[in-house]
N, C-alpha and C positions, 0 to 999 in steps of 0.2 A: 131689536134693530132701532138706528136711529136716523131722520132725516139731515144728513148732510148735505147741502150743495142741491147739484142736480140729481144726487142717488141715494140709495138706503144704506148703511156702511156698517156693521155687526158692531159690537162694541170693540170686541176682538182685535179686529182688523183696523179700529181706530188706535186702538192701543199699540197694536202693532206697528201703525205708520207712525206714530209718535218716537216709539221707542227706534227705530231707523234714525230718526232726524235726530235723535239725542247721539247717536254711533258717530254723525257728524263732526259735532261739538267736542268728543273725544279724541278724533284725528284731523281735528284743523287744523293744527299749526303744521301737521307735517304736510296739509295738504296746501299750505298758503308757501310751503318752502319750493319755489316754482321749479327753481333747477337742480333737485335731490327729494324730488316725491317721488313715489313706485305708485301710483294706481290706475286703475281701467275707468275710463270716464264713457260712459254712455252718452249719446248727445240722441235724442229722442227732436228735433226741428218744428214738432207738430202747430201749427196755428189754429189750437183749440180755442175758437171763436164761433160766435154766432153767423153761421151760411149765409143771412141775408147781408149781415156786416161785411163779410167775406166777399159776397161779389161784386160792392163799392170795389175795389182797389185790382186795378189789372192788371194780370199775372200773377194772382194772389198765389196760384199752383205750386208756382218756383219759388216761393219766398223762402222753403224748407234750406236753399239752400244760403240764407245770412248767415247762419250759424256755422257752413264753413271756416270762419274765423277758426272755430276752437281744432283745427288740424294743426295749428301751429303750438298747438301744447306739444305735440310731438316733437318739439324742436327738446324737452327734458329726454334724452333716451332711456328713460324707464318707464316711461308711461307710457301706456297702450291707450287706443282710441275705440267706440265703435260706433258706426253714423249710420242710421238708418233714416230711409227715404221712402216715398211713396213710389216714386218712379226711379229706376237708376239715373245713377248720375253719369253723365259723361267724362270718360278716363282723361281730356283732354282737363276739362277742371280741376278734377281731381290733384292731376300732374302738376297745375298752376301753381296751389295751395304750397304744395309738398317743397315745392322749387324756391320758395320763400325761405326757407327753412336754414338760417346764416351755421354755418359749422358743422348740419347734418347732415351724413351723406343719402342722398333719393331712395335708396336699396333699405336701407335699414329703418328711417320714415314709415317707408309701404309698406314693408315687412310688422309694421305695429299697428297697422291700421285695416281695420274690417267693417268693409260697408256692406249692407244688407237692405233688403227692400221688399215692399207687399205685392210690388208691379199690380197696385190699384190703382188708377183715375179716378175715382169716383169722387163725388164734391163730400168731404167728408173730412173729418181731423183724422193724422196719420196714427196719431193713438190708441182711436178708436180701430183703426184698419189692425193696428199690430193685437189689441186684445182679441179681434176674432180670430184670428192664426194661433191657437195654441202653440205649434211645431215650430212657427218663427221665434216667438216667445221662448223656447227652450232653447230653438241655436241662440240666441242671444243670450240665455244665461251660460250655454257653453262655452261664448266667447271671451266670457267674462272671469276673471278672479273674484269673487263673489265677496271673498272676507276685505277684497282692495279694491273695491265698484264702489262708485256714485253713478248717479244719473241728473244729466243737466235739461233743459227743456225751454222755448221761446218762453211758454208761461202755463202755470200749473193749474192743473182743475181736477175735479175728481176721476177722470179719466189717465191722468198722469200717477195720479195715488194709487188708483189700481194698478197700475204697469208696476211702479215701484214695489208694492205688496206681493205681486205675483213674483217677482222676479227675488226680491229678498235684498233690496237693496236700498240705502236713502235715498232719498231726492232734495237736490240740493237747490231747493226751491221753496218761496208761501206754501202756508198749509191751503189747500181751497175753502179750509171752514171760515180764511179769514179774506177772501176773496172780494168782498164787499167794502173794504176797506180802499181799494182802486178803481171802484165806480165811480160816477159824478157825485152820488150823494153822500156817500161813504168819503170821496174828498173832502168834500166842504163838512161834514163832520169831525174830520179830522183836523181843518185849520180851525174849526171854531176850536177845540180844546187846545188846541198849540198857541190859541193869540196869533194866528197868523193870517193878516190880512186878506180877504178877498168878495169878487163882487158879490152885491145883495141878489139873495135870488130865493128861490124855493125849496119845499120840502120833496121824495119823491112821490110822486102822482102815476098811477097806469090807467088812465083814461083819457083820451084827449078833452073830456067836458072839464075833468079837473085840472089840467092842464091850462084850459083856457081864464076857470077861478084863480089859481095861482099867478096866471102873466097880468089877470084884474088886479090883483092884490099888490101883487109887485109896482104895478104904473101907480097908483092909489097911494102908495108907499115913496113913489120917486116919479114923481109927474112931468120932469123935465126930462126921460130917459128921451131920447131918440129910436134905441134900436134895442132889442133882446134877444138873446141865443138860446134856444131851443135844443136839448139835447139829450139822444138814446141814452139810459145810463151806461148802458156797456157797450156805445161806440169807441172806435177806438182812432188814432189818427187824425181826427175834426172827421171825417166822413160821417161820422153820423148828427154831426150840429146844422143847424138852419138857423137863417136870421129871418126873424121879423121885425118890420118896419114900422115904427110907429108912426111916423107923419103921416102917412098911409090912409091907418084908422083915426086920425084925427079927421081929416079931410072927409072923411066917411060920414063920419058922426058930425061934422060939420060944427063942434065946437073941442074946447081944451078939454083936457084929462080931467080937470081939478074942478068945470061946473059938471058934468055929465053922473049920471047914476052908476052905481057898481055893476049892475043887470047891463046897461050900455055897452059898457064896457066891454065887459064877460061876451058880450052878443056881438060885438065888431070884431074882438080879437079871433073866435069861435072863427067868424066868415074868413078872417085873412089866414088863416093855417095853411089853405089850399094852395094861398100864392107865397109863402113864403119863398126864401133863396134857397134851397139844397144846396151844401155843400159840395156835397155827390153830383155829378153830371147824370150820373141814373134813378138819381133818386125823385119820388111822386110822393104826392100828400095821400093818397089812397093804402101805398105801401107803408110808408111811413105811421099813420094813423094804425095798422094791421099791429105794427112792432109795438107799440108805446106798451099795449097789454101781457105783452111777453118779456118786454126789456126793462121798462120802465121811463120815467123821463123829468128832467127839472129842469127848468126856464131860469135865466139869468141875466141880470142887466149887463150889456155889451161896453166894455171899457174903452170909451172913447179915448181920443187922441191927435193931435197934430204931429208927434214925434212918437214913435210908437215900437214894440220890437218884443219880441216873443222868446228869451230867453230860460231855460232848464236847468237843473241843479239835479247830477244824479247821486244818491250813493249807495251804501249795503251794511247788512244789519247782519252780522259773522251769527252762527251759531251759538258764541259766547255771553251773544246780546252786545258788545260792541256796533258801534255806530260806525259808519266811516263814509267822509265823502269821497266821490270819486275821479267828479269833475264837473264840468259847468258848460252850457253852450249856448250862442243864438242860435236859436230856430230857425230855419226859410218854409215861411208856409206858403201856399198857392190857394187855388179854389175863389168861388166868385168873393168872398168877402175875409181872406188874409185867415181860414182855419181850417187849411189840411196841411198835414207834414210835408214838406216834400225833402227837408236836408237840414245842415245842420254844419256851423262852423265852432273851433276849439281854440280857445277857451271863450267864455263869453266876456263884453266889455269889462275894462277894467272899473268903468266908474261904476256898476252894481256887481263882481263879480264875487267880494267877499262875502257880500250881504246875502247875496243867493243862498253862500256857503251856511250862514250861519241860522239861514231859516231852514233849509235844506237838513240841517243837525235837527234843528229843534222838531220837524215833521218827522225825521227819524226815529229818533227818541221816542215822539207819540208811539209810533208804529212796534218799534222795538219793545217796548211795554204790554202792545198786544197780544205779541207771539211772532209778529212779523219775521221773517227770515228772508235772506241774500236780498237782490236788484231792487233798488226802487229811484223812481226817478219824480221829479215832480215838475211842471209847466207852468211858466209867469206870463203875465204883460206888464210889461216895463213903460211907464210913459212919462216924459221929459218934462218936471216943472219949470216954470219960468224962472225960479232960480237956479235951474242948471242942474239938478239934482233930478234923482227918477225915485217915482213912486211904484213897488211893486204888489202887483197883485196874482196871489196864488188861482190856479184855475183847478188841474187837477193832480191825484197823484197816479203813475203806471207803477202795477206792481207786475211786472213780465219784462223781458227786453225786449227794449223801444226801438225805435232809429239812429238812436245815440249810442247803443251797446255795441254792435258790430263796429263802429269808428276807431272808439274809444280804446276797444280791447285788441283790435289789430294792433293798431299804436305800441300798447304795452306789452304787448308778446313780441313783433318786429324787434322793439328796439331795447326793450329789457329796462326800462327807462322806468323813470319814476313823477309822481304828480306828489306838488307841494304847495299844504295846505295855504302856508302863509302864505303866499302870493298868486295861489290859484294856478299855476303854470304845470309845462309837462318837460321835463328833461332827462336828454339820453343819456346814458354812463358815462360820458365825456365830458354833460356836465351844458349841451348845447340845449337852449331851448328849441320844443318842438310844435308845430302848430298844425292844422288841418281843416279843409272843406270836402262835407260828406255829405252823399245823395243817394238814393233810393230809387228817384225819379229820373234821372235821365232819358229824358223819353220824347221821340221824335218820329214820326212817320216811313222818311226815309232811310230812319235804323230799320225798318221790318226787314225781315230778309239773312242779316246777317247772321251767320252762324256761330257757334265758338272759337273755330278753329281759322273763320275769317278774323275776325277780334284777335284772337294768335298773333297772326300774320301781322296785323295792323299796328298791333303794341311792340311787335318788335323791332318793325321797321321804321319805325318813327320813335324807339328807345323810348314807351312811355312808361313802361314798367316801374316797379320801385324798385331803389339799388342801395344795395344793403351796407355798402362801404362810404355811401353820403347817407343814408336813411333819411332819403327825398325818394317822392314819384309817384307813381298813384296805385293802388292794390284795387280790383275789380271785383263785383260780384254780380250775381243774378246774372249770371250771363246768358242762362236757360231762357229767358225772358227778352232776348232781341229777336229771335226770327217772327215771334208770332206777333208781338206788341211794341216792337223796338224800344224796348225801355233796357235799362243797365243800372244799375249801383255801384259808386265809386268812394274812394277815399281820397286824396289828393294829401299828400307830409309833405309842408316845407319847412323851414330853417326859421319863416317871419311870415307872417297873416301876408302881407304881399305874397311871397314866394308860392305860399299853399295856394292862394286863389290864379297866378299865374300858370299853377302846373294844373288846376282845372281848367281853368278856361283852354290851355291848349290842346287837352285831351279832347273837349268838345269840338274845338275848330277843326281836328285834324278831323272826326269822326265826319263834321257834316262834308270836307273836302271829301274824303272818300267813298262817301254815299250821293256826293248831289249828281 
């Protein structure tokens, strides 16, 4: 036996999952042929994350359901789906997805699709809930063509690798042995071998005493820093980054960085941990400090800016070891200091969006070398020199799908459209360029309450739906998540970066008209 990940894994069984992800690699082109592939796609949703990471973000519950996207694979009619949840979904959602669906008729859709569920609540990954049900576990491979199954997943860990092993299927996802590769520290290990830019910061520490030697070593290193980000390695979102303030501890110690001792130092930044910013609205230096031992943590100097923007560059590493980008976005973050997700618009500016492209290869490539396989995305700050030019710097890599996945790939199932390298854009079969602003967070007080089937009612009466003969208008998600939290996840397609942000905005104004 040998230690893998979080579990013990037989050699066997590692072999085993290997040889799965090689069956891949053997049917990928037919499986990349969208509209004349024949196979059964599991989609497994689960947000196998760390619980205390999990209860930053509200409604984490319903997030099972972003991955709704992948029902629009049923728009090839040979492909079969099957969606498993922790809670059933609601027939009215379901009906949503299906309805999207340009030339399939509803009947024959449903008819290929099988949802299944643990009807668990518990705070737990739905992975973990389906490996204790053996007999789920079986109807699932009954539902399945086994020799024409994959299995897809938010993000893979040794809990997804067992389901796959059990079940006798690939998983078309990272191995978890390389999982470490998408932490903070395992990023910036990665741009150091790429030559790819990014801020000075630490090695990983699991003690907040070393923690507080390393944010020494860093100001000792860069005496003019202002601020530094503090961060869980395996946060995910910004929720688990915190700023600290250096002017702060200056004023403390009552002189500069540069005459003070390193012990000073070390001993002021130590005291300000407590008052740091949380990202999180629920997050404490007590909780926090509990995590560092179990997650890990590395400090980073905070990249200042007067002009400032937080653009992405996703792509995917095929089975083949091909590279491929996929697309590029700004960011919209929120939270007290500009670092938690909250959306995301398509494509990112033109004046850094090649260059995204072209660092975004070259981090591929690293990865691809490793073993890496399908989604990975990575996170910039862009910031405006005075000659008009942007300097960017890498922060981290996601190797799971992010908030940028569900946008991204509606878009290209919708419209059957394609994204082109050389100019970074997305265009339908007509040949029109396509554009989009996408959120997660839509989230307002006066949404609590609402149901799905109110949302219904709403999108049809005010035609805010998408329409598939303009392929403009906005595609919904998380709808599970307005009665209790009022929050909603949306897509907005238009025609032109104006048009897309005009058909959000009006989707918002109409929601707060019919809530205030």
């Amino acid at each position: 036996m040998v230690k893998r990940g979080d579990s013990f894994i037989s050699q066997g069984s590692a072999a085993r999952f290997r040889d799965l992800q090689i069956q891949l690699r053997d049917r990928w082109q037919n499986i990349e042929q969208f509209d004349n592939s024949d196979y059964d796609i599991l989609v497994v949703p689960s947000l196998t994350l760390d619980p205390s990471e999990l209860k930053k973000v509200e409604g984490s519950h319903h997030y099972e359901e972003r991955l709704l996207f992948s029902l629009i694979r049923l728009r090839n009619p040979r492909n079969r789906l099957v969606y498993v949840t922790s809670q059933p979904l609601a027939p009215i959602i379901i009906d949503y997805y299906l309805q999207l669906l340009p030339g399939i008729p509803f009947s024959h859709a449903r008819e290929r699709l099988v949802t299944l569920t643990t009807y668990d609540a518990a705070e737990k990954p739905l992975t973990q809930k389906i490996l204790e049900r053996p007999r789920l576990i079986e109807r699932i491979r009954q539902s399945l063509r086994i020799n024409k199954a994959y299995m897809i997943c938010f993000n893979s860990t040794h809990l997804e690798r067992e389901l796959s092993i059990q079940l006798d299927i690939p998983l078309w996802a990272v191995d978890p042995d390389l999982l470490h590769l998408g932490t903070k520290s395992g990023s910036r290990q990665v741009f150091a071998e790429a030559g790819v830019s990014h801020p000075d910061g630490s090695q990983l520490v699991w003690t907040p005493e070393d923690l507080a030697i390393s944010a020494a070593a860093l100001w000792e290193r860069q005496p003019h820093l202002k601020r530094m980000v503090v961060k869980l390695n395996e946060g995910f979102s910004g929720e688990g980054n915190a700023i600290l303030c250096l002017d702060e501890i200056s004023e403390t110690i009552n002189q500069g960085a540069g005459t003070c001792s390193f012990e000073d130092l070390r001993g002021a930044i130590s005291e300000r941990f407590a008052s740091m910013r949380f990202q999180s609205n629920h997050e404490t230096w007590s909780n926090y400090a509990r995590q560092i031992p179990e997650l890990g943590a590395i400090v980073e100097a905070f990249v200042e800016g007067e002009e400032k923007r937080s653009p992405s560059v996703q792509g995917r590493i095929a089975p083949t070891g091909e590279v491929e980008i996929l697309s590029t976005h700004d960011q919209i973050l929120g939270g007290p200091d500009g670092q938690v997700y909250l959306g995301c618009s398509f494509p990112a500016d033109a004046a850094y969006r090649l260059q995204l492209q072209e660092i975004g290869l070259e981090i591929g490539k690293n990865l691809a070398s490793k073993g890496a396989l399908e989604r990975y995305g990575v996170d910039f700050v862009a910031v405006k020199q005075s000659n008009g030019s942007w300097d960017l710097q890498a922060i981290e890599i996601n190797l799971r799908k992010g908030g940028t996945t569900h946008p991204f790939m509606t878009l290209r199932f919708l419209t059957n459209g394609k994204f082109q390298l050389e100019d970074g854009k997305f265009y339908s079969r007509q040949g029109q360029e396509k554009y989009y602003v996408a959120t997660d967070n839509l989230q307002k007080s006066q949404y609590k309450g609402l149901l799905p089937h109110d949302l219904m009612d709403i999108i049809a009466h005010h035609r805010l739906h998408f329409d598939s003969s303009t392929e403009t208008g906005t595609v919904f998600h998380l709808m599970s998540c307005l009665s209790e939290f009022g929050k909603l996840g949306l897509t907005s397609i238009g025609n032109t970066p104006e048009e897309s942000q005009a058909i959000y905005e009006q989707v918002e104004q109409v929601l707060d008209r019919e809530t205030s």
